[in-house]
Backbone as a ProteinNet text record, in pm:
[ID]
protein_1_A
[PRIMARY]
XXXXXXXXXXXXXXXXXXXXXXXXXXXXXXXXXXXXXXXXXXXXXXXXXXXXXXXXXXXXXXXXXXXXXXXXXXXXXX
[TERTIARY]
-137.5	-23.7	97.2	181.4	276.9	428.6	492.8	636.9	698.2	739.4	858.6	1006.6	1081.7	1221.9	1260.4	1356.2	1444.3	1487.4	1566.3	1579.9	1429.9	1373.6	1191.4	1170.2	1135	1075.3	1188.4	1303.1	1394.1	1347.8	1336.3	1320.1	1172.8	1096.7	965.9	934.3	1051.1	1001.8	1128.6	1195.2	1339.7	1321.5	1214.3	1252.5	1191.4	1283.6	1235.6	1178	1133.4	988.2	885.8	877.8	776.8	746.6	657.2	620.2	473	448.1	288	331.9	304.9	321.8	202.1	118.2	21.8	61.5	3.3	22.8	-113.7	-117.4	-216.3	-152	-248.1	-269.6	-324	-295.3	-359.6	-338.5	-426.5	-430.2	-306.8	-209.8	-125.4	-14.2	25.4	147.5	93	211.4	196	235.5	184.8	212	243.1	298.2	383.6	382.6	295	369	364.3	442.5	481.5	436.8	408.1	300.1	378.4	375.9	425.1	271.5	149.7	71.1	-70.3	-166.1	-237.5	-358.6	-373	-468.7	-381	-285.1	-195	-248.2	-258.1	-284.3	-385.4	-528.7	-646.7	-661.2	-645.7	-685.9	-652.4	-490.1	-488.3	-569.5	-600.6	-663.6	-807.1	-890.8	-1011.6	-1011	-903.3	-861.9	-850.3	-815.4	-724.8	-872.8	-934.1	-1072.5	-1116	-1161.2	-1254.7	-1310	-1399	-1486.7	-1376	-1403.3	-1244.6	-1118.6	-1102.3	-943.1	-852.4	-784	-695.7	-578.3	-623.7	-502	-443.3	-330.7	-244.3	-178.4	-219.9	-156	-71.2	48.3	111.4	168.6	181.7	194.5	359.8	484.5	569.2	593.1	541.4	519.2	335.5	278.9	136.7	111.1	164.9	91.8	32.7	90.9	55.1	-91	-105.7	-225.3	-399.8	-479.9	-562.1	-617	-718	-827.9	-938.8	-974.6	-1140.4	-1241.5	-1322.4	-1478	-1503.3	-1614	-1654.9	-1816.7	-1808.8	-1959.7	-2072.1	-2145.5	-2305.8	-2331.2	-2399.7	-2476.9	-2650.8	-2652.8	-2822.1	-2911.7	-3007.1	-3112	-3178.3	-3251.9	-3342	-3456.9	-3507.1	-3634.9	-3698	-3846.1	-3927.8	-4052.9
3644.6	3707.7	3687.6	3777	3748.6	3689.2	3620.9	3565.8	3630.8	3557.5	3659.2	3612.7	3726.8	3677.4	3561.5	3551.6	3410.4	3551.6	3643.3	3696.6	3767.2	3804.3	3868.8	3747.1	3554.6	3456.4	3503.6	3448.7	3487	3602.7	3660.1	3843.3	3728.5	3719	3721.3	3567.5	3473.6	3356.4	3308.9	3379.1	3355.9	3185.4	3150	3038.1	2892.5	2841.5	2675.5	2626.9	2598.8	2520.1	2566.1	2667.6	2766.1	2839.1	2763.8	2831.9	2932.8	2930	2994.9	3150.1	3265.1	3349.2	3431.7	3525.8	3594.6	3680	3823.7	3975.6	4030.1	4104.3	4209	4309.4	4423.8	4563.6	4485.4	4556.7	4535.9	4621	4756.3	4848.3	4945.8	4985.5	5064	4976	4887.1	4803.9	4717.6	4676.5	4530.6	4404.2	4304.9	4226.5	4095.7	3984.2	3868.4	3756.9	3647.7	3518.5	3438.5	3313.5	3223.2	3049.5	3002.5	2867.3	2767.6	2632.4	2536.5	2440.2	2474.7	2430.5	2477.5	2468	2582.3	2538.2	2458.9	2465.6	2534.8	2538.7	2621.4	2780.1	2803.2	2944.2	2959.9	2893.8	2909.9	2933.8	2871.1	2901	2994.9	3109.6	3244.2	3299.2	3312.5	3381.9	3416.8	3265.6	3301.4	3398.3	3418	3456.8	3626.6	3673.1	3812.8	3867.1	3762.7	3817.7	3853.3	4002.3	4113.1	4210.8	4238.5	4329.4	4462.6	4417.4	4550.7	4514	4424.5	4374.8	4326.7	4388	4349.2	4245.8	4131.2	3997.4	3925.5	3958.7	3890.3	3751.9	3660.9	3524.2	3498.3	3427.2	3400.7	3294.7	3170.6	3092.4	3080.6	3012.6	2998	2897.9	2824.9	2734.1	2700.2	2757.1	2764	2642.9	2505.9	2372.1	2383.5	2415.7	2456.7	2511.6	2591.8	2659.6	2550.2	2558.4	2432.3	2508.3	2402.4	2446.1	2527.7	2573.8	2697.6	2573.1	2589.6	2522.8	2635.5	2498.2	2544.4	2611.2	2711.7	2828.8	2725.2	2773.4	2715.4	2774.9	2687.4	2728.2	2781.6	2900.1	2952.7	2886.9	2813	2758.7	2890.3	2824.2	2910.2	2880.8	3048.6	3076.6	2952.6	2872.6	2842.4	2872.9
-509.3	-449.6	-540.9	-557.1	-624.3	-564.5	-648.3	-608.1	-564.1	-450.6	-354.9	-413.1	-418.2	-434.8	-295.6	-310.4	-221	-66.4	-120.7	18.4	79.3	6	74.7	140.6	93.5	169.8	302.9	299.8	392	515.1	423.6	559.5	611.2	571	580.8	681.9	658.7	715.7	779.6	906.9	930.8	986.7	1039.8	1092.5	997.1	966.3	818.9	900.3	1012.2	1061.7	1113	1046.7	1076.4	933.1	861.8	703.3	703.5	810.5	807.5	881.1	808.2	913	932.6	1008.8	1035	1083	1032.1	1091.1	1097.9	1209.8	1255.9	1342.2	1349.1	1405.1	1548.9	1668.1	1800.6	1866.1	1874.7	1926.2	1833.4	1894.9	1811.1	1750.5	1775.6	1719.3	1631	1529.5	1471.2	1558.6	1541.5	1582.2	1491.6	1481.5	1370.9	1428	1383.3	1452.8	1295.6	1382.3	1298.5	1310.5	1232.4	1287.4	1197.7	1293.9	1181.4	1163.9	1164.9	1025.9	1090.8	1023.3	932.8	1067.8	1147	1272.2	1388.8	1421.3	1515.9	1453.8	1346.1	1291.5	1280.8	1264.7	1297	1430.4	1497.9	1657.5	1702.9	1659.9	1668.7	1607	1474.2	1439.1	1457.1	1482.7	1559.5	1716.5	1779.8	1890.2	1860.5	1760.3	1738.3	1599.3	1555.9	1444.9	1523.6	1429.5	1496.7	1360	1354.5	1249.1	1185.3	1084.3	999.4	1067.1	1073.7	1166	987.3	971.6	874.9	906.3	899.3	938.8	771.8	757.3	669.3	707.5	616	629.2	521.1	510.6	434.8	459.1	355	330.8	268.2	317.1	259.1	142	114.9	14.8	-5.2	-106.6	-146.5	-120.8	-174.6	-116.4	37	126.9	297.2	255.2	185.1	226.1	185.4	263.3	278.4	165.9	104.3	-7.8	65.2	-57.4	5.8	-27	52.9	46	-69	-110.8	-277	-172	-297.8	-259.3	-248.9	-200.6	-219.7	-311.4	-408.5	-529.3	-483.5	-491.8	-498.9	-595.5	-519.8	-536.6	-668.5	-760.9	-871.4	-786.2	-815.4	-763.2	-870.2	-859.3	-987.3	-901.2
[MASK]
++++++++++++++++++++++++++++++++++++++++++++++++++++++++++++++++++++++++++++++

């Protein structure tokens, strides 16, 4: 993702204790919330996931955002 200017974080994250934000489609509207840390925003989001559901998360400071589990490595056929 690329760097946001200082007023975009601003537009984008009006409230400083609240750095996590999430957007989705629900039915015809958007909808926006704002989380102060990253299990408050899982538990929506398992709530609002749905098949082709386009949910944007954004992170106001990248440290917040948790690490990815590393892939499983595929076993070689022998």
């Amino acid at each position: 993702m690329p760097r946001l200017s200082k007023e975009k974080l601003n537009e984008l994250f009006p409230y400083e204790s609240f750095p996590i934000r999430m957007e989705w489609r629900d039915g015809g509207s958007d909808k926006i919330a704002w989380f102060q840390c990253h299990e408050h925003m899982q538990k929506q989001y398992d709530k609002v996931k749905k098949p082709r559901l386009k949910v944007d998360v954004r992170y106001k400071d990248p440290s917040l955002k948790p690490e990815e589990k590393p892939k499983r490595k595929r076993r070689a056929n022998s």
